[in-house]
C-alpha positions as CSV (number, residue, x, y, z in Angstrom):
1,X,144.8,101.9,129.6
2,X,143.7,101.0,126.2
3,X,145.6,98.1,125.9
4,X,143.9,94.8,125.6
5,X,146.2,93.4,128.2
6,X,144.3,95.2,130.8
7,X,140.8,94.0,129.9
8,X,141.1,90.9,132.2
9,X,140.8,93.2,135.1
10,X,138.6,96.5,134.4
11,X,136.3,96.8,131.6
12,X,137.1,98.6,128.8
13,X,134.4,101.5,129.3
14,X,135.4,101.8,132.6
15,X,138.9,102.2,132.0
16,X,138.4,104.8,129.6
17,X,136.2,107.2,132.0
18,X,138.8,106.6,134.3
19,X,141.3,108.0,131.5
20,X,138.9,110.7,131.5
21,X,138.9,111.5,134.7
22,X,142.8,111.8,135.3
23,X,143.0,114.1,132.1
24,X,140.6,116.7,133.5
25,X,143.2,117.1,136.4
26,X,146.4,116.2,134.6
27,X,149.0,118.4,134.4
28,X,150.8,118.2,130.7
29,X,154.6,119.0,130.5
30,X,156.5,119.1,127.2
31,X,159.4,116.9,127.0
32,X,162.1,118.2,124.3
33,X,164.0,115.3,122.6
34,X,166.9,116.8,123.2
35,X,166.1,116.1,127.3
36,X,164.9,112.4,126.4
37,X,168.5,111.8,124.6
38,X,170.4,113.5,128.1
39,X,169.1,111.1,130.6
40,X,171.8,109.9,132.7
41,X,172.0,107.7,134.0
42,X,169.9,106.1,131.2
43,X,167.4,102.8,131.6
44,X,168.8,99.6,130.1
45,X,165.5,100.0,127.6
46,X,166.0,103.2,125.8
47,X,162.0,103.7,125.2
48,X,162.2,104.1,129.0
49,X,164.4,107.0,128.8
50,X,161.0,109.2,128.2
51,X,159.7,108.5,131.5
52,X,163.0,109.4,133.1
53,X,163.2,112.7,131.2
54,X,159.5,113.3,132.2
55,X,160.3,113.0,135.8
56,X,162.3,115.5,135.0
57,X,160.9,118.1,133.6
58,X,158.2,117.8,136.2
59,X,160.0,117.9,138.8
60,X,158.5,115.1,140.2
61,X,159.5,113.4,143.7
62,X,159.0,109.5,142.5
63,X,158.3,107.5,139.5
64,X,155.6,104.8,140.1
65,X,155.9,101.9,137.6
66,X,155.8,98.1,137.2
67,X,158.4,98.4,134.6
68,X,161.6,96.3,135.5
69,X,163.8,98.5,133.1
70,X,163.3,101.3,135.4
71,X,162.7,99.7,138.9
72,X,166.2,98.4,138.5
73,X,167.1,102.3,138.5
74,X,166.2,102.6,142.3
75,X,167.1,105.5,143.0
76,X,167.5,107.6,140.1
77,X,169.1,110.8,141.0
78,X,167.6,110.7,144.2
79,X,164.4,109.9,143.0
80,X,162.6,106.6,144.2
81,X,161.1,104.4,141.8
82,X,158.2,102.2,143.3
83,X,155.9,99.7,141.9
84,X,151.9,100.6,142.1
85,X,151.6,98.2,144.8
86,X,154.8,99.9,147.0
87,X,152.7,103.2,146.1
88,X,149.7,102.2,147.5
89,X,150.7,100.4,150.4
């Protein structure tokens, strides 16, 4: 949220009390390397391989991104993948 890419649509002081807001009622989960290097299947973009192993170790039921990398993925184990907009409609 940082990113300057994002300042065309939500000011920047804005965007971090939003930050601020998810992180009081965040859950953090540690993700070993050793489950980041398992994934399988793995994304096309390695980086993305994080998020996968995340999912993971959450247990989560979805994966919500924009990323083309891992929409391509669709279903991963199961597991849909879904842009913001797909979320939220």
């Amino acid at each position: 949220m940082g990113r300057e890419k994002f300042d065309r649509y939500l000011d920047p002081e804005l965007r971090r009390a939003f930050v601020e807001v998810i992180r009081s009622r965040a859950y953090m989960f540690a993700v070993p390397d050793l489950d980041t290097n398992a994934i399988g299947p793995s994304c096309r973009d390695p980086k993305d391989n994080k998020f996968l192993a995340l999912a993971l170790v959450s247990e989560s039921h979805l994966l919500v991104s924009s990323d083309a990398d891992l929409l391509v993925l669709h279903p991963w184990r199961g597991m849909p993948i879904v842009t913001p907009a797909s979320f939220l409609g």
